[in-house]
C-alpha positions as CSV (number, residue, x, y, z in Angstrom):
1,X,73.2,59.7,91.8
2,X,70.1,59.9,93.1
3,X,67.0,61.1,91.1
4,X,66.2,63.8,93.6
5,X,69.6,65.0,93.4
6,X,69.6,64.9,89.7
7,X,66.3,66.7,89.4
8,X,67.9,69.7,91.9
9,X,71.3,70.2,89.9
10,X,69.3,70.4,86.5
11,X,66.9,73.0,88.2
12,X,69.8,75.0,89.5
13,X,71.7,75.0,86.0
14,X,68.6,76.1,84.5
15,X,68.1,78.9,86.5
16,X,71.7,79.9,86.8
17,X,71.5,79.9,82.9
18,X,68.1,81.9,82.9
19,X,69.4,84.5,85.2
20,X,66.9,83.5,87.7
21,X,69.4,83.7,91.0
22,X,66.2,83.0,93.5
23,X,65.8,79.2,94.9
24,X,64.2,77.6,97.5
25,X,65.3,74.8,99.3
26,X,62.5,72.5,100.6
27,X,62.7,70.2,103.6
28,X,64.5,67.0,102.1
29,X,61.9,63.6,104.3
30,X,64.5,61.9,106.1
31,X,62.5,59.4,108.3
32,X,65.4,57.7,109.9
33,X,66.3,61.3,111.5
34,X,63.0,62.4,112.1
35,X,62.7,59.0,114.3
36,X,66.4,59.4,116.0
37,X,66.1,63.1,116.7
38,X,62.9,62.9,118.0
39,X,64.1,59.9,120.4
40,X,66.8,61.8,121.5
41,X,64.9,65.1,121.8
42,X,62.3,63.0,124.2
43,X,62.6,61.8,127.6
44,X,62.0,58.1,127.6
45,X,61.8,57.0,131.4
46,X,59.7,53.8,130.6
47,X,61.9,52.4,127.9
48,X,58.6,52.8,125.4
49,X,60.9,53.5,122.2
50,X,63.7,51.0,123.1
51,X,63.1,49.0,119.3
52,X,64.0,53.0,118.3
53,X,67.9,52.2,119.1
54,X,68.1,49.6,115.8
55,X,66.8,52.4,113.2
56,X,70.2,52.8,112.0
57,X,70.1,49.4,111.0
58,X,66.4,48.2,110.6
59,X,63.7,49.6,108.9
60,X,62.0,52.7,110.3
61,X,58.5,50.8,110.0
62,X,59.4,47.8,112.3
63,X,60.1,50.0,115.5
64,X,57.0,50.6,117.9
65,X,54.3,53.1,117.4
66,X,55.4,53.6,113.5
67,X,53.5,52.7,110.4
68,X,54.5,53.2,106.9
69,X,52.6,53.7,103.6
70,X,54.0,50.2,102.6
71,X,57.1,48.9,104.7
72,X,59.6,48.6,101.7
73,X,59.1,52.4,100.9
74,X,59.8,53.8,104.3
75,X,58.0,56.7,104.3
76,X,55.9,57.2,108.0
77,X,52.4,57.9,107.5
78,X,51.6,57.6,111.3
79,X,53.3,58.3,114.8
80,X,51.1,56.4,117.0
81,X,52.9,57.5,120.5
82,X,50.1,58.1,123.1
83,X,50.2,56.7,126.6
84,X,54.0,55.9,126.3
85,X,55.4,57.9,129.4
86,X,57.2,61.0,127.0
87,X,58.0,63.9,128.6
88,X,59.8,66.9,126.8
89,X,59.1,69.3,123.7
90,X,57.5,68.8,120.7
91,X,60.7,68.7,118.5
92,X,61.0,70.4,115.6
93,X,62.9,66.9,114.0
94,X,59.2,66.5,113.3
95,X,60.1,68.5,109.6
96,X,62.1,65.7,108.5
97,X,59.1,63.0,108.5
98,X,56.9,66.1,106.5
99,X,55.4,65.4,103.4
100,X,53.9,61.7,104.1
101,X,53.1,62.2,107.8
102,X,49.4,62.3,108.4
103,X,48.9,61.2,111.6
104,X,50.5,62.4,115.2
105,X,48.8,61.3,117.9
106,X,51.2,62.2,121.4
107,X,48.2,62.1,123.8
108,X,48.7,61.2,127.6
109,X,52.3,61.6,128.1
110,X,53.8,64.4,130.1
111,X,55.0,66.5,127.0
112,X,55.1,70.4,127.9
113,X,55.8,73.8,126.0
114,X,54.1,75.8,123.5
115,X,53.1,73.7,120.2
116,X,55.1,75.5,117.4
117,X,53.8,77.8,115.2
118,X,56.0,75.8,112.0
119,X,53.6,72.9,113.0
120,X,52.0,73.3,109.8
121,X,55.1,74.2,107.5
122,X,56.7,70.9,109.2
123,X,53.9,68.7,108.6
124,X,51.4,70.4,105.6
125,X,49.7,67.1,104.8
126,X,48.2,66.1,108.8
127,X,45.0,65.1,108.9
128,X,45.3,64.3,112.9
129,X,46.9,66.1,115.9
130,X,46.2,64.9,119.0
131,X,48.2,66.0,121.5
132,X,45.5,65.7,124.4
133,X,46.5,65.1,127.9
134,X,49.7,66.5,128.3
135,X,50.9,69.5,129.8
136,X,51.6,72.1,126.7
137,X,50.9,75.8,128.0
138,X,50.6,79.3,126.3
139,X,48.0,79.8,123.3
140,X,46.9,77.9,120.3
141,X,48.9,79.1,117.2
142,X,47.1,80.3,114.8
143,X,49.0,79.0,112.1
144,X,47.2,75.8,112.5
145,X,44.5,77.3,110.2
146,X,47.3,76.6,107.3
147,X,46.6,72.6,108.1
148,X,44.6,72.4,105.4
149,X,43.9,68.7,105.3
150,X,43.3,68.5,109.1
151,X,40.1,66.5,110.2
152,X,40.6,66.1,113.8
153,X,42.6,68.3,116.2
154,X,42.5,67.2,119.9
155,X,44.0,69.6,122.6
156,X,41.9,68.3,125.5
157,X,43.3,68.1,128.7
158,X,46.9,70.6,128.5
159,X,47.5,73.9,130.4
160,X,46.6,76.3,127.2
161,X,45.6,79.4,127.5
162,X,44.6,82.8,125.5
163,X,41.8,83.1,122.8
164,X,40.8,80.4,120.1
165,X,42.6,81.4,116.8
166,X,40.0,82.4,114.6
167,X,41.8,80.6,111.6
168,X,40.8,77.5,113.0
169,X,37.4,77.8,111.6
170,X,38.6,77.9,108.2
171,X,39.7,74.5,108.0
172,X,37.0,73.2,105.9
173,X,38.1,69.6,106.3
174,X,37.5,69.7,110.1
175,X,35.3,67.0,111.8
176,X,36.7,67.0,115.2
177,X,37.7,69.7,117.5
178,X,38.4,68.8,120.8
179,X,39.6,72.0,123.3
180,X,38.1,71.5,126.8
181,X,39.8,71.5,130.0
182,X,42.4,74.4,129.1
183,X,41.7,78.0,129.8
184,X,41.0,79.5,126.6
185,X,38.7,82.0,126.2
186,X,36.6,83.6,123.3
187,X,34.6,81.2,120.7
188,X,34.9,80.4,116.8
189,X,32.7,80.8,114.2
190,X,30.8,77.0,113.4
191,X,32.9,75.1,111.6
192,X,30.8,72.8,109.8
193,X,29.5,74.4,106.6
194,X,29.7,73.6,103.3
């Protein structure tokens, strides 16, 4: 049995013996999915996530645009997918490759849609989103202000519109902000202050 597993049925026979009936379920990291739903959840006309098709039988940090922590532990620390022809939603299989994910860059495919408010609750450890020159419309979710590790968000060059989220300007951690070329109105306060 896994240690995980060992650690959760201990946790609920404490609580069940404490009279504590409330428990919340986290997100179990499951990289393999994350990387198969996300291939089957994106249109691939160019072929650009073909080495995707072995995951079920290879590691998840041989395939293209994938790198690990360190290859034997399989955890993705970066999706490196820019320039690669996708076109479709940002899935939400992004929640399974949560905790050690740090790094999304998506920039210059033809992805379109809102970016999802869970954004943060899928991913609470991103230090980069770029998802720059695609095609996502509607308005900037404020939610992203709960990325509280993020230093560079780029969402150059999409079809956004509405005001900036003020909660933006509370990530302390920011260093690059990159917004231009949507139409998005309104202004934040500075975000460089100690």
């Amino acid at each position: 049995m896994a240690e995980s597993t060992k650690v959760l049925l201990f946790t609920l026979f404490f609580l069940s013996f404490s009279g504590v009936y409330t428990v919340t379920v986290a997100v179990v990291e499951d990289h393999p999915r994350c990387l198969r739903e996300l291939k089957d959840s994106l249109i691939d006309p160019l072929g650009s996530l073909k080495s995707w098709n072995t995951l079920d039988s290879s590691s998840v940090c041989g395939v293209a645009g994938v790198s690990c922590w360190i290859n034997s532990d399989e955890r993705v620390i970066s999706l490196e997918l820019q320039g690669k022809g996708l076109s479709g939603h940002l899935p939400d299989a992004l929640k399974y490759c949560s905790f050690s994910l740090h790094h999304l860059n998506l920039s210059g495919n033809s992805l379109f849609g809102s970016i999802p408010s869970e954004i943060c609750s899928w991913m609470p450890y991103l230090v980069t989103l770029d998802l720059s020159n695609n095609s996502f419309s509607g308005s900037i979710p404020a939610e992203l202000g709960k990325c509280t590790y993020l230093n560079n968000i780029m969402l150059n060059n999409n079809e956004l519109t509405g005001n900036i989220p003020q909660e933006i300007s509370s990530l302390r951690r920011l260093k690059v902000l990159c917004l231009s070329n949507n139409d998005l109105s309104g202004s934040i306060a500075p975000f460089f202050q100690d």
